[in-house]
C-alpha positions in Angstrom: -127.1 -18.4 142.5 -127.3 -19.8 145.5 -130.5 -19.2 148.5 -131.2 -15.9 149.8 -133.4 -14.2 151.9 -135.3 -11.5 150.1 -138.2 -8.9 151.1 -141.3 -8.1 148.9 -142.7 -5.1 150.2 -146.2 -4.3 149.2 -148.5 -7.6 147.9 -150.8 -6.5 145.8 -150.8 -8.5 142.0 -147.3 -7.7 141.3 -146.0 -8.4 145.0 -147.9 -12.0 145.0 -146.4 -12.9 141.6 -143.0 -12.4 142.7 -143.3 -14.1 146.1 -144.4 -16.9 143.9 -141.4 -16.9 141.4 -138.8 -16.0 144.3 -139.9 -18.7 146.5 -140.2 -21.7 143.6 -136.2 -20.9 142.9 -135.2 -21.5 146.3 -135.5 -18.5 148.1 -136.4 -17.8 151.3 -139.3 -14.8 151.0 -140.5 -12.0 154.0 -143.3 -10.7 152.7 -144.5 -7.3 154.2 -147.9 -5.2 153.1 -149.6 -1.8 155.0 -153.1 -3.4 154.4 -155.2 -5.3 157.1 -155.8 -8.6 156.9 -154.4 -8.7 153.3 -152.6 -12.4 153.8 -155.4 -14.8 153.4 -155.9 -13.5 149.7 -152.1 -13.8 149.5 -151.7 -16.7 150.1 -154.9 -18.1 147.6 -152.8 -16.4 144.8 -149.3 -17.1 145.7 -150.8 -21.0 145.8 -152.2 -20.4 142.7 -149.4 -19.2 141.1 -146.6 -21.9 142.6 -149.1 -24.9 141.4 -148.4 -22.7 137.6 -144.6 -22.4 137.8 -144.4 -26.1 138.7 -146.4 -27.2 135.9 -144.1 -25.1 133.7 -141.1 -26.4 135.0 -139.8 -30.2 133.9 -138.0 -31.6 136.5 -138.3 -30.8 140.5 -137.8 -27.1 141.6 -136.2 -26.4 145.1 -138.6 -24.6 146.9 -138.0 -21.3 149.5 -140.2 -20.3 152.2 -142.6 -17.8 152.7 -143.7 -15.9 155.4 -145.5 -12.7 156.2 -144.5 -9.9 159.0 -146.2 -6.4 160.5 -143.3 -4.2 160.2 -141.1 -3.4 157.0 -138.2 -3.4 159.4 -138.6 -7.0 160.1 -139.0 -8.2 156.4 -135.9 -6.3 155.1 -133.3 -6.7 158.5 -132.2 -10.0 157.0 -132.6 -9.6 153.0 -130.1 -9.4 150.8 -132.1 -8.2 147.8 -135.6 -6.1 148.2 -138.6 -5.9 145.7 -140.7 -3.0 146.3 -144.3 -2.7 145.1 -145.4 0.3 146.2 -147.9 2.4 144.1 -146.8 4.8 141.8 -146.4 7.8 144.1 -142.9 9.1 144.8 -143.3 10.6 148.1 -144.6 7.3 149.2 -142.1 5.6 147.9 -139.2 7.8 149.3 -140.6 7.7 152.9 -141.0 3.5 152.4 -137.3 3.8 151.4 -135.9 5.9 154.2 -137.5 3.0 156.5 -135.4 0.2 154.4 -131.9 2.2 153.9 -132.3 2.6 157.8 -132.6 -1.6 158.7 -130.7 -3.1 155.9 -126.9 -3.7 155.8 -124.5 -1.8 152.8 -124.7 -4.9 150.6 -128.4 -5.6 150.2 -129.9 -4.1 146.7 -133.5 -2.0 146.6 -135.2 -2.9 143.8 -138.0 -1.5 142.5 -141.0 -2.8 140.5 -142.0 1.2 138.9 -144.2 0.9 135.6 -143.2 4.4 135.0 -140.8 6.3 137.5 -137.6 6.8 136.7 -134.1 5.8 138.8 -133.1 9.6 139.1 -136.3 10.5 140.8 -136.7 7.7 142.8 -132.6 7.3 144.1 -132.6 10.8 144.7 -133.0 10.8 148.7 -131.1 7.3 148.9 -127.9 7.6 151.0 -126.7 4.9 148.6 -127.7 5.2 145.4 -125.5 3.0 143.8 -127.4 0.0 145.3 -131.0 0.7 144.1 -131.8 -0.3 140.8 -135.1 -0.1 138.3 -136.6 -3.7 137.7 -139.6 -3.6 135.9 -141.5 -6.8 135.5 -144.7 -7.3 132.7 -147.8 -9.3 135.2 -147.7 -11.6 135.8 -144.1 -11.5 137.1 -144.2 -15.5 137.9 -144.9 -16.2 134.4 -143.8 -13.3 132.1 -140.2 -13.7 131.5 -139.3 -9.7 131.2 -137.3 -8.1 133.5 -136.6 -4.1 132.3 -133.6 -2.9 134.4 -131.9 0.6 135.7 -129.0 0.9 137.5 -126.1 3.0 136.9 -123.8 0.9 138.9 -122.1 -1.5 137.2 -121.8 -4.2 140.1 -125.4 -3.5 140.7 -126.1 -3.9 137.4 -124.4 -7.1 136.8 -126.0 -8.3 140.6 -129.5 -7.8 139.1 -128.6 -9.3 135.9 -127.6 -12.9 138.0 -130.5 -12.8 140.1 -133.3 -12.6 137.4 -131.5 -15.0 135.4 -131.5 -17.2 137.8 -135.4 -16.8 138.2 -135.4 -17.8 134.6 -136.3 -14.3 133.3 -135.3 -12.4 130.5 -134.1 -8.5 131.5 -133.2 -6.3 129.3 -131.4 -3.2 129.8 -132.1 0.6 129.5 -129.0 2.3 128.6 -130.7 5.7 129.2 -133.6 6.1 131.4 -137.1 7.0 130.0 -140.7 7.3 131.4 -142.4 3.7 130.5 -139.0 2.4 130.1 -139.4 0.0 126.8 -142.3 -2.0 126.8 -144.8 0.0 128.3 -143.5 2.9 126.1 -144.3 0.4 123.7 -147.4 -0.8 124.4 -148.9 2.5 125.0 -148.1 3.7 121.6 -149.9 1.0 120.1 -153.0 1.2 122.1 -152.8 5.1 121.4 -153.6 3.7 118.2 -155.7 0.6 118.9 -158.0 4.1 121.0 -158.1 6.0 117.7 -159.2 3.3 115.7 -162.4 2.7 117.4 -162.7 6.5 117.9 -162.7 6.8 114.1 -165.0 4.1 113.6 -162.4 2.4 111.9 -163.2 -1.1 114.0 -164.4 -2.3 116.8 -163.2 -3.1 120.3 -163.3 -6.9 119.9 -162.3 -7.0 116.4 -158.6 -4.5 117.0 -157.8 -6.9 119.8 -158.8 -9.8 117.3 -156.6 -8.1 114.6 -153.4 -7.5 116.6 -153.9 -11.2 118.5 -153.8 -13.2 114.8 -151.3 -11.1 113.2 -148.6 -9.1 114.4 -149.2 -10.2 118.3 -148.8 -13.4 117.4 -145.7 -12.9 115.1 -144.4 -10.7 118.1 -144.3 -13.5 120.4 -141.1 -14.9 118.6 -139.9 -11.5 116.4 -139.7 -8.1 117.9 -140.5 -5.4 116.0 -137.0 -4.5 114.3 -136.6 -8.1 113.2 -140.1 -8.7 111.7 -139.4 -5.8 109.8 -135.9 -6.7 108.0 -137.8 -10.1 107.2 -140.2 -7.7 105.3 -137.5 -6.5 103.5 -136.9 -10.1 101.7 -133.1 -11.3 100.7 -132.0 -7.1 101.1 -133.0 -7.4 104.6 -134.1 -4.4 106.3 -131.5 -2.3 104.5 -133.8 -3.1 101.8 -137.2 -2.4 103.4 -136.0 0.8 104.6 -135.0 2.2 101.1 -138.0 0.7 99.3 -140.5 1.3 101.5 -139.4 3.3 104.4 -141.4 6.3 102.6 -144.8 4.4 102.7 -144.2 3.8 106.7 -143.4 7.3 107.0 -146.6 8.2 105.6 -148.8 5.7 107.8 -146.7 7.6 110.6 -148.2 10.5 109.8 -152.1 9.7 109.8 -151.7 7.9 113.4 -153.7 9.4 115.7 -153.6 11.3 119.7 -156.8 10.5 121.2 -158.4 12.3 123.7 -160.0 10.1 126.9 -163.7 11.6 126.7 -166.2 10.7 128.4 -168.0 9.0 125.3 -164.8 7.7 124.1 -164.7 6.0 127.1 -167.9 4.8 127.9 -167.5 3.5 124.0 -164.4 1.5 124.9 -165.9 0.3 128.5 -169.0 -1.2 126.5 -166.6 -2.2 123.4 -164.3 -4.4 126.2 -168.0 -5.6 127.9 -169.3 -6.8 124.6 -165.6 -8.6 124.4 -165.8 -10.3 127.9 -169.5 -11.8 126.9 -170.1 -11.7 130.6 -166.7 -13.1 132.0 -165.5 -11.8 135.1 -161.9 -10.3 135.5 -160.6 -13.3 137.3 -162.3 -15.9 134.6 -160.2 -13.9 131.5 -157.2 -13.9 133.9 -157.5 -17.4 134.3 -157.6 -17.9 130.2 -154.7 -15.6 129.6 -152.5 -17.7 132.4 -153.7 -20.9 130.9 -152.8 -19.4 127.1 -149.1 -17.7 128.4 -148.3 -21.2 130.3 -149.1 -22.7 126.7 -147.2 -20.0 124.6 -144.5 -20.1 127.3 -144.1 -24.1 126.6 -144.3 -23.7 122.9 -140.8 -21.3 123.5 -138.8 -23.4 125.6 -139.7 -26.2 122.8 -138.5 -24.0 120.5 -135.0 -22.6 122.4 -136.8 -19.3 122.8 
């Protein structure tokens, strides 16, 4: 894939992370945000983040450009492909897209970053649907390798498919759209659980995060769930697991819980997460997850991940 010019609208977190990772593969990034004087704390992160992709990265990467503009118009005129990073509020988004559909050119894909929206609600006012596609990312974008896609267009399907694989990620593909998509869908269902437990009394905060990073998080990182499962199931395979002890997971099913957000429940997972942090800011356990994920994330590529 050769260099292109592509917009990131909105540059909050996500929008930083993928200026990062679009620029360090060679591409030439207009960045464009509604906030004042948001670019001096865009550019401390988007730093931050390129000096972490090149310390990932073995041999010399071809850097884009990056550059910031006022008006959506002028960050998307010239873009072939467009990330947007809008909140999570479908009128906003629709209006933001009716200003892109108006200044791009037939070719040039929308993409956007939605943690839960789906393509139908979102395409629905686009003159050209069949170039706007889903493309989740899990933060941080420039060093999480997961890409979740949408797009019922085959072209645009397989376009998205080069272009994150040529950023080095790893998308995978719903074939039917869902609230969440995968991995959030995912993730909330176990921390559904990981809420009921403390609820119950079952455990703490500290020590459910402590059980699910030394155990299954950590088998999770090389095995998804399916495939941890048919190695549970010995020579037989999951075939095996499922006859012999399919019942017992059935029953586990059942006493999962649906817990409410209370006030005390909260205030009881606020303090839990406090005691966790030991007085370590948000930006000091972001720092110590980017330094652990840049280890993990060498320990794959060692591996063939």
């Amino acid at each position: 894939m050769g260099r292109r010019t592509v917009a990131v609208l909105g540059a909050g977190l996500i929008g930083q992370s993928w200026s990062a990772l679009f620029a360090a593969y060679g591409h030439d990034v207009i960045v464009w945000d509604p906030a004042d004087d948001w670019t001096p704390g865009f550019h401390a992160f988007v730093d931050r983040a390129l000096r972490q992709i090149r310390a990932l990265e073995s041999g010399d990467i071809l850097e884009g450009t990056i550059r910031c503009t006022p008006t959506i118009e002028e960050a998307v005129a010239s873009a072939s492909w467009v990330q947007e990073n809008a909140p999570e509020s479908v009128p906003l988004k629709h209006e933001l897209y009716a200003r892109v559909e108006a200044a791009i050119g037939p070719e040039t894909i929308i993409a956007s970053s939605t943690s839960s929206l789906t393509w139908s609600v979102l395409s629905e006012p686009l003159a050209l649907k069949e170039r706007f596609v889903t493309a989740h990312p899990f933060n941080p974008p420039h060093l999480m390798p997961l890409v979740e896609i949408f797009a019922p267009d085959a072209r645009t399907r397989d376009a998205a498919h080069r272009f994150f694989t040529g950023l080095e990620r790893r998308p995978v593909f719903l074939e039917k759209e869902a609230v969440g998509h995968i991995a959030n869908r995912l993730a909330s269902a176990l921390w559904r659980e990981a809420v009921h437990i403390v609820d119950q009394g079952i455990a703490s905060v500290a020590d459910v995060d402590a059980a699910l990073v030394h155990g299954p998080g950590l088998r999770w990182s090389v095995q998804g769930a399916h495939m941890a499962y048919h190695l549970g199931g010995g020579p037989g395979g999951l075939d095996a697991y499922l006859r012999h002890l399919g019942p017992s997971q059935v029953r586990r099913w059942a006493t999962l819980g649906t817990p409410d957000l209370t006030e005390a429940l909260c205030r009881r997972l606020v303090q839990g997460i406090e005691d966790e942090a030991a007085g370590r800011s948000v930006s000091d356990l972001e720092s110590e997850r980017d330094a652990a994920l840049m280890r993990i994330l060498r320990a794959h590529r060692g591996a063939g991940q």
